[in-house]
N, C-alpha and C positions, 0 to 999 in steps of 0.2 A: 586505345586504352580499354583496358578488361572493364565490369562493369557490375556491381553486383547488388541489388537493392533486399534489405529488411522489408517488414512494413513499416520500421521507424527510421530508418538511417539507411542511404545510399556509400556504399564503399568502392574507390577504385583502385587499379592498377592490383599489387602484390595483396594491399589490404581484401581485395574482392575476396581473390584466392581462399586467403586466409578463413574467410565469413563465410564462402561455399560450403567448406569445410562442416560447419558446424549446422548439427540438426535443430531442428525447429522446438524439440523438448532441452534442448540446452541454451536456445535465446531466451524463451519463454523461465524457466528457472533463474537467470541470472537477470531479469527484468524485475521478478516477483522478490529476487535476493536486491535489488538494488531498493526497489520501492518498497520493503518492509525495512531495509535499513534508514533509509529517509528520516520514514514514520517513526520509529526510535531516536535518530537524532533530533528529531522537531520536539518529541516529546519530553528528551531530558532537557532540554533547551527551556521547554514551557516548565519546569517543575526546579531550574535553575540545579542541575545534576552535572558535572562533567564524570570524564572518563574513568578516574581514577575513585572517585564516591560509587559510582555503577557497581564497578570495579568490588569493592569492597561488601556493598550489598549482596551482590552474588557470590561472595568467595572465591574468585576468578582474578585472574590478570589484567591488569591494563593492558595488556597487547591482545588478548581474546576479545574486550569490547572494541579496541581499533578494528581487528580484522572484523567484526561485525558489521560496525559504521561504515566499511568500505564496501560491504558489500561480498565478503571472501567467505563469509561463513557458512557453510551448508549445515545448519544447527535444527536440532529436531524442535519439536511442536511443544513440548515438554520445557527448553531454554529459551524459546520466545516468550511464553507464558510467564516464565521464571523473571525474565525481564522486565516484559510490560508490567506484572504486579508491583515490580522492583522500582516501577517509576511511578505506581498509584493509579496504573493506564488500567486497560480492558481493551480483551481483542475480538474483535467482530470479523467474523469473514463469513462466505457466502460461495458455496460450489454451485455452480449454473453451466445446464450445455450452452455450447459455444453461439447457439443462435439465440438465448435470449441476453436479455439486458440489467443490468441492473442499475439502479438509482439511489445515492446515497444521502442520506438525509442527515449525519453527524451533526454538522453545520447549523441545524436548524435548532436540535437537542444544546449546541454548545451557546448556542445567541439566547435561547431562553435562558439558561442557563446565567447568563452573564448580565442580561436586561430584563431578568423576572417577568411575571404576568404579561406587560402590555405589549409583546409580540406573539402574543398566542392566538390573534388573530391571524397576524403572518402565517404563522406554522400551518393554519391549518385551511388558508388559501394554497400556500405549497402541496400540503398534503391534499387537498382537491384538483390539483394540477395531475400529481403523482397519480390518482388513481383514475381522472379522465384518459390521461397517459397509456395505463394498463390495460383500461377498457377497448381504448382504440388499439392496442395492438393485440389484446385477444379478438377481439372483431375481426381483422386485418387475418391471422392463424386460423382463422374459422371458415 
């Protein structure tokens, strides 16, 4: 039986085939289309939004936010934007070569956020984690 491994999924027989087929900039595209769809649907989910209020906000079709939510839409930077305002969000991203790392600290912003002052100790144990982190691997690169 044929054999054909992603870095995230192993595919066999006719599917291998099929997955050889496709280049490493059209995995990586529909990985970055799946996981910013996610992120939009978690978000209208937290802001208590369905498809057809989204819908409405952007001036758009309930079938343009489906094919979003799926995953289908190759939409510019421009309707993401238009989106995430559209749910009250803000979009953070972060270009880095391929050999570094990066560490996300949302989580940290959203718990203060939630349980005020008296985790600001936490935060900023994390954030001493984070930049011992950094240092050992500028160290490590040096």
């Amino acid at each position: 039986m044929k054999k054909m491994k992603n870095s995230e999924v192993t595919f066999y027989g006719e599917m291998a085939d099929i997955a050889k087929s496709i280049d490493n900039d059209e995995w990586e595209f529909h990985k970055y289309a799946f996981d910013i769809s996610d992120q939009i649907s978690e978000l209208m989910e937290s802001v208590s939004i369905n498809k057809t209020e989204l819908a409405e906000k952007l001036g758009s079709s309930k079938a343009f936010v489906s094919k979003i939510l799926r995953g289908d839409a190759n939409m510019t930077l421009k309707t993401l934007t238009k989106i995430v305002f559209a749910l009250g969000g803000e979009v953070n991203t972060k270009i880095i070569s391929s050999h570094q790392e990066v560490q996300w600290l949302g989580y940290v912003k959203s718990q203060e956020k939630k349980f005020g002052h008296e985790n600001l100790s936490m935060k900023y144990k994390v954030l001493e984690m984070v930049r011992a982190t950094q240092d050992a691997h500028t160290a490590i690169a040096a």
